[in-house]
LONU-82224 format. One record per atom (N, C-alpha, C): z, y, x. Coordinates in steps of 0.05 Angstrom, whole numbers, plus 5000, padded with zeros to 4 digits. Example, Ala and Ser with C-alpha at 12.3 -4.5 7.8 and 13.67 -1.06 7.14 Angstrom:
515648865264
515649105246
515649345264
514249555257
514349795273
515750015258
END
This chain:
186629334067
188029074073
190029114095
189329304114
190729294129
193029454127
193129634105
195429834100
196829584087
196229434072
197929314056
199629164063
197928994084
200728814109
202329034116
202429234130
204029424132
206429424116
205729394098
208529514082
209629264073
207729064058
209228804068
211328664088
210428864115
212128794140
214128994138
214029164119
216029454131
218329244108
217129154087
220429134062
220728864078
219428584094
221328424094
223528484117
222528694142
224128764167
226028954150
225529054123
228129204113
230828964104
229128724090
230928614087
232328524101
230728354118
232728204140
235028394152
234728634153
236628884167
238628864149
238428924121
239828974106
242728674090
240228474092
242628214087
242428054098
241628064130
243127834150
244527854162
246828144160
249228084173
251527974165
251127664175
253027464152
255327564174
258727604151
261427554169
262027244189
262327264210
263927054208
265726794201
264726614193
267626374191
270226464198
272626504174
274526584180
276226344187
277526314218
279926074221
281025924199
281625704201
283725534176
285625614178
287425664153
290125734165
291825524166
294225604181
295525404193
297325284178
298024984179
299324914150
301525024154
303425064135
307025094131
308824944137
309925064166
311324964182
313924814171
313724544168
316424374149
318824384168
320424444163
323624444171
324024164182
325524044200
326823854209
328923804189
330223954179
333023924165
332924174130
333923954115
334724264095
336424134080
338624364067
341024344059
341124294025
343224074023
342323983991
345123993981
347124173980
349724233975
351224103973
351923983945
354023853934
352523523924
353023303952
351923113943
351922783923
354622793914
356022613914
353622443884
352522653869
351022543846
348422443856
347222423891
345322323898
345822133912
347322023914
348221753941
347921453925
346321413942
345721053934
348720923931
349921003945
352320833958
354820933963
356821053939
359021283953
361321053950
362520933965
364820793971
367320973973
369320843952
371620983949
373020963971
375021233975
376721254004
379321033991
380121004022
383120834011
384321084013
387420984007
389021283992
391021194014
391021364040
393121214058
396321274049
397221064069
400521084063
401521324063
401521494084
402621604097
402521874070
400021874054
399322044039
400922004010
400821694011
401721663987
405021673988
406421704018
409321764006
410422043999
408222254007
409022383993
407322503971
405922323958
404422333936
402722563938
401222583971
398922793969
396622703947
395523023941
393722933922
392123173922
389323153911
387623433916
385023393924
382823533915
379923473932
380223493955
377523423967
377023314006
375323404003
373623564008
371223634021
370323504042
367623344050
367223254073
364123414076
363923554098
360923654112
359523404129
357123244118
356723094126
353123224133
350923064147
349122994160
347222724156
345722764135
345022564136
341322504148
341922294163
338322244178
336222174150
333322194171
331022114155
331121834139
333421694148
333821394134
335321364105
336321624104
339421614091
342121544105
343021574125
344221494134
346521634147
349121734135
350321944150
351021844173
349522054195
350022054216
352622294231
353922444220
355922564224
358322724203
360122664198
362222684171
363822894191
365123134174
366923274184
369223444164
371823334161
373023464135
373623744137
372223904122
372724194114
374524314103
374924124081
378224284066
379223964046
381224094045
383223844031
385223804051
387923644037
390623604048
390423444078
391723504100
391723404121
390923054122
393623014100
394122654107
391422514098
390422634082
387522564058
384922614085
385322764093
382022834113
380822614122
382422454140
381122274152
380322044123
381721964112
379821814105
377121774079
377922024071
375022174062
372622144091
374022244113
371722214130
369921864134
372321794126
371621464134
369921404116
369921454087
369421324062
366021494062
365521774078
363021914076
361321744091
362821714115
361021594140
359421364125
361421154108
360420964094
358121014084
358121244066
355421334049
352621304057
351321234029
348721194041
346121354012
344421484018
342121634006
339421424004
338021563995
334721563995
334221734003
332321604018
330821854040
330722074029
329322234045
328922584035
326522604049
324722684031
321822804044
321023074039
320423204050
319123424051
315623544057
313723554041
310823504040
310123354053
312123144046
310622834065
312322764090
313722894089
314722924119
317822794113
319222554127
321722554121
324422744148
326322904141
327923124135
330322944132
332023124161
334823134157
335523234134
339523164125
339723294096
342023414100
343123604106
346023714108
346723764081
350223674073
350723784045
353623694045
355823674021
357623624017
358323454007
360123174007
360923003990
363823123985
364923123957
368423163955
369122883940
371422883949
372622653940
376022743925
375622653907
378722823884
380622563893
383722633900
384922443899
386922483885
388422293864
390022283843
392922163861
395022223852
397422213862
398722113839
400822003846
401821943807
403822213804
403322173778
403822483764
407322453762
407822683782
410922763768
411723043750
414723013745
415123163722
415223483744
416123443770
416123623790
412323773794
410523663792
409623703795
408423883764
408623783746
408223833718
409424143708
412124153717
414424383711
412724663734
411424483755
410024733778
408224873769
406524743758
403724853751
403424993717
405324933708
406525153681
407025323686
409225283707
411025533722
408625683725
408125613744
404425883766
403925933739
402525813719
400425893697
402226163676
404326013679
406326293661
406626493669
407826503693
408226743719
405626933719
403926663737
400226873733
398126973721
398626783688
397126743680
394226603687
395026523706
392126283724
394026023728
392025903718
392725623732
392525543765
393325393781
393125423815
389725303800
388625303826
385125363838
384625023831
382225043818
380924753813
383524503794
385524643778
386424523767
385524553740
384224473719
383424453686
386224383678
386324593652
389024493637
388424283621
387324063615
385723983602
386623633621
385523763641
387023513662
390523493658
391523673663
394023723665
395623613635
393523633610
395123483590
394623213594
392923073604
392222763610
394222653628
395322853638
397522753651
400322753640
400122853613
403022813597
402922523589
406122453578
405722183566
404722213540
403021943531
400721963510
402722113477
405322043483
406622143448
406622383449
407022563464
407322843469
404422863459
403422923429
401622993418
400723283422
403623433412
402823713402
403123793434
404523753457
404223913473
402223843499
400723533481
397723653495
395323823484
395823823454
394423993439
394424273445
397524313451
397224633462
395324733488
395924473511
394024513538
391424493530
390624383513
387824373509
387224553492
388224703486
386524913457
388125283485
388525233500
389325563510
386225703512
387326013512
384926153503
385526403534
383726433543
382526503568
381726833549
382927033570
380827293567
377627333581
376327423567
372927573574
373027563595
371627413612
371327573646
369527793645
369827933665
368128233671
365628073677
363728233667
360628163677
360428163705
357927943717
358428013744
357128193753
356628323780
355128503791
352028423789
351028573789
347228493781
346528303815
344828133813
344128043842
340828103850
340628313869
337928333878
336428173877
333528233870
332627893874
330227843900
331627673907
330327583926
327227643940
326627683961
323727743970
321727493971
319527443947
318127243952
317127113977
317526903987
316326904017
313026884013
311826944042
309026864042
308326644026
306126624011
304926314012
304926154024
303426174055
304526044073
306825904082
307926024081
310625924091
313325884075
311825834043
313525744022
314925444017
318925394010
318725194018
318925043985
318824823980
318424743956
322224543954
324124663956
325924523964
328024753950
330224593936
332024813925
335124693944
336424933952
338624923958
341125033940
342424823934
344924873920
347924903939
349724963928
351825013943
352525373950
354325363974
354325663978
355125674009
354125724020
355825774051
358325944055
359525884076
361625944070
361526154107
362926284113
363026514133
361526474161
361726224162
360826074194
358025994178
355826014157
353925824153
353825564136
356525434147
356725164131
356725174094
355725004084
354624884054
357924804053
359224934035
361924834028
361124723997
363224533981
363224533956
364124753933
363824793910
363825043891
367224943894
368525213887
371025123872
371625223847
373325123827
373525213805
377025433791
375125643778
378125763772
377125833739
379425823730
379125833695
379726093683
379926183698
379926503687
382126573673
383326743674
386126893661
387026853636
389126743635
389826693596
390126933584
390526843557
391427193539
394227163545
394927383532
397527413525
398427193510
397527103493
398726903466
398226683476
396926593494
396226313518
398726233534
399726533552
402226583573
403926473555
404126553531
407126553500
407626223502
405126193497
404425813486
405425663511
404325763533
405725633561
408325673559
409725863548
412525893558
414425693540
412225693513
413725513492
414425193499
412225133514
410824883521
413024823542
414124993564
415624903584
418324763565
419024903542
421824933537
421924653525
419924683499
419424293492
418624193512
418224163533
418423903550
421423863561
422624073565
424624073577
426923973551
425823983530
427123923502
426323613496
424423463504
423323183503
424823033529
426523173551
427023113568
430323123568
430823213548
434023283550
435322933556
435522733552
436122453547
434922353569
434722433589
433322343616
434322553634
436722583655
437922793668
436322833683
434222503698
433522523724
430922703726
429222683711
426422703699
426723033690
429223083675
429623383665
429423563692
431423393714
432123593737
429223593752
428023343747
424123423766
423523643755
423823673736
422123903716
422124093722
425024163730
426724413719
426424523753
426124323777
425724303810
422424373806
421324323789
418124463797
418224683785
418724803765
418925053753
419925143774
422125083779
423125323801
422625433829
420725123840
418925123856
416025353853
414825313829
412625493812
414025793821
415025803804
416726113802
416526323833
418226033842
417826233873
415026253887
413226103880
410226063890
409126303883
409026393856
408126513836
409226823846
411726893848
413227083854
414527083886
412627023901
413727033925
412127273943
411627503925
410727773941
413127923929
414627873923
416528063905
419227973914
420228093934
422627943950
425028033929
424928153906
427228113891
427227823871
424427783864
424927583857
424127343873
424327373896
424727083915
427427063908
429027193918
432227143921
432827013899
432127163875
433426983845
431526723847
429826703845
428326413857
429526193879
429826363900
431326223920
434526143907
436526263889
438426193889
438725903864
436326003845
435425793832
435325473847
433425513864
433425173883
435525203894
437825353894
439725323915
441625153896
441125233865
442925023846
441924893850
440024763848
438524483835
438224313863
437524413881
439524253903
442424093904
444824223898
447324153897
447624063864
446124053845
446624003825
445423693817
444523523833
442223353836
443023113820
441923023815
444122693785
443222513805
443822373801
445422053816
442121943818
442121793829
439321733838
437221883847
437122273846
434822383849
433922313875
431622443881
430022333908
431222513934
432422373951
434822423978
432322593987
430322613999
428222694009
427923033999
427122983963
426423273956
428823443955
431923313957
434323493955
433423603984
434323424011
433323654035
431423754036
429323744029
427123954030
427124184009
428524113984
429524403973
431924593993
434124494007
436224484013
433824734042
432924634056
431124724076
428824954064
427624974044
426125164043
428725394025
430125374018
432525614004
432825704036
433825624058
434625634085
432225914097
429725754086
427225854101
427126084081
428326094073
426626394052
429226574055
433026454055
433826704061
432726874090
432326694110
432526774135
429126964141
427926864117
425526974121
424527274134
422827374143
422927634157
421127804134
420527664116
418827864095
415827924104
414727764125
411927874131
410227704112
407527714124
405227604101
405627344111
405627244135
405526924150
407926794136
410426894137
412926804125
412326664102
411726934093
411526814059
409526554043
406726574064
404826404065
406526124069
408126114091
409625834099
410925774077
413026004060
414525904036
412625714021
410225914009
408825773990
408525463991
407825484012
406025204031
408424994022
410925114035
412924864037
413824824004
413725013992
413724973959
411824803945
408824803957
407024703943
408424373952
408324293976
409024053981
411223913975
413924033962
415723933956
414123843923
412323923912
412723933883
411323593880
410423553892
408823233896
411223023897
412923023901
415522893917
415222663891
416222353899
415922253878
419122193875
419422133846
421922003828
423421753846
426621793851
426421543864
429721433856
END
C-alpha cells in the first residue's frame, strides 16, 4: 500500500511539472490609429450643395474660358473651411474660389470617427464660342495631331452651328491611333492589419503633395483623322465665304493655332508670324479694334523675339489669349 501511493504521488507531481506552465495573457492590441484628415480627390459628385460661380466681367470681356481647379478643406461638419485655386485662367480663380467656399458635404466618418476631407472641386467655364477660337483648335489638332489638353472633339462639334451636319459628323467620328501599353505598376506593400485604412483615395498628387484634378488628353489622330481635319478647316472656311467678318475670325485662329503649334521651329514662326501680319492690316470693317492690336503686338513680339524657351512660352500664351477675343 505504501509503494502504491508512491507512485500515485510520483505521476501526479509529473503532471503538474509537465502542464502547468500556462503562457501568459498576451496585451490587447492597440486599436488602429484613425487619421484626423484623408484625401477624397475629385469632389464635385459628393457635395450636398455645389453653387455655380458667377462668370465675372472682367473674364467675360475677353471671353476667358477653361476649367478651375479649386484645392479645398473640408471640416468634420462638411463645411469648407479653406478654398485655394490651383490651376485655371487668372480672371476665373477667384471666383471658383468663392463659389467652393460656398460648398457644402456630408460628413465623413472614419471607424466612427468624424475626419477632415481634403480634395478637389473643378469648375468648367464656357465662353461663347468664336469662329477665332474654332479655326485655333483645328489648327493645333492638324499641325499636332492632338487636340490642346482637356478639349473632346466631340465638344468642339457642339459648338458648330446646328446645320453644319456633316462637319460635325466628321468631329465626332475621328479615329485616334493605339496608345503604347503602359509601364507595369509594382504593387503595392499590404499594410499591417493593424494599421489598415478602410478609405480609398482618388486623384493624383501632384510634385508638392497636393490632390490635383485628372486631366484629359485624347490621344494622337491617324493619319486619315489629320486629312479629315484639314478637309474640315477648308469647308468651314467654304460655309463662311458670305460672311467676310466671321471668315477673317477663322482664318485669325488658324493662324493663331499654326504658330502655337509650330512655334519651336523658328522657320515656321516667321511664315506664321507674317501670316497675322496680313490679317492684321487686312481686317473688314467692323472686326474687333482690340484683337487687330493684339495681333498687330504679338507679330511685334515674335519678330523681336530672342528664340529662347521663355520667349516662345510668352508667344504661345499671348496666342492662346487672343483666340477667345469676341466678334464685335
Amino acid at each position: 500500500m505504501k509503494l502504491r501511493g508512491f507512485v500515485l504521488a510520483g505521476v501526479f507531481a509529473f503532471s503538474a511539472t509537465s502542464f502547468g506552465q500556462v503562457e501568459p495573457p498576451q496585451p490587447p492590441r492597440a486599436p488602429a490609429k484613425v487619421p484626423s484628415q484623408i484625401s477624397g480627390g475629385v469632389l464635385n459628385g459628393k457635395a450636398t450643395s455645389l453653387p455655380k460661380p458667377a462668370y465675372p466681367p472682367a473674364a467675360k470681356a475677353v471671353n476667358a474660358e477653361g476649367a478651375v481647379s479649386v484645392q479645398v478643406l473640408i471640416d468634420e461638419n462638411g463645411q469648407v473651411i479653406s478654398a485655394n485655386a490651383v490651376s485655371g485662367h487668372p480672371l476665373l480663380r477667384p471666383a471658383a474660389v468663392e463659389a467652393a467656399r460656398a460648398a457644402t458635404f456630408s460628413p465623413t466618418t472614419l471607424s466612427g470617427n468624424p475626419v477632415k476631407v481634403s480634395g478637389v472641386i473643378t469648375y468648367n467655364f464656357v465662353g461663347v464660342t468664336t469662329m477665332s477660337s474654332i479655326g485655333f483648335e483645328l489648327a493645333v489638332a492638324e499641325r499636332t495631331g492632338k487636340f490642346e489638353k482637356n478639349l473632346h472633339p466631340k465638344s468642339l462639334a457642339a459648338r458648330l452651328p446646328e446645320d453644319w451636319t456633316d462637319e460635325r459628323e466628321i468631329l465626332e467620328d475621328l479615329e485616334y491611333e493605339a496608345p503604347p501599353p503602359p509601364p507595369p505598376v509594382p504593387a503595392a506593400p499590404k499594410p499591417p492589419a493593424d494599421t489598415e485604412r478602410r478609405f480609398t483615395i482618388k486623384g493624383s498628387p501632384d510634385h508638392t503633395g497636393t490632390m490635383v484634378a485628372p486631366s484629359y488628353n485624347f490621344g494622337t489622330l491617324t493619319g486619315e483623322a489629320r486629312e479629315q481635319v484639314r478637309s474640315l478647316q477648308a469647308s468651314i472656311r467654304s460655309n463662311l465665304a458670305g460672311d467676310p467678318k466671321s471668315e477673317w475670325h477663322f482664318r485669325v485662329g488658324s493662324a493663331l493655332g499654326n504658330l502655337v503649334a509650330e512655334v519651336n521651329d523658328p522657320s515656321r514662326t516667321s511664315v506664321n508670324t507674317s501670316e497675322i501680319e496680313l490679317l492684321a492690316a487686312t481686317a473688314p470693317g467692323g472686326a474687333n479694334q482690340a484683337l487687330i492690336d493684339g495681333l498687330i503686338r504679338l507679330a511685334e513680339d515674335a519678330r523681336a523675339s530672342d528664340g529662347s524657351q521663355e520667349a516662345r512660352d510668352m508667344l504661345a500664351a499671348s496666342a492662346r489669349s487672343l483666340k477667345n477675343l469676341r466678334v464685335q
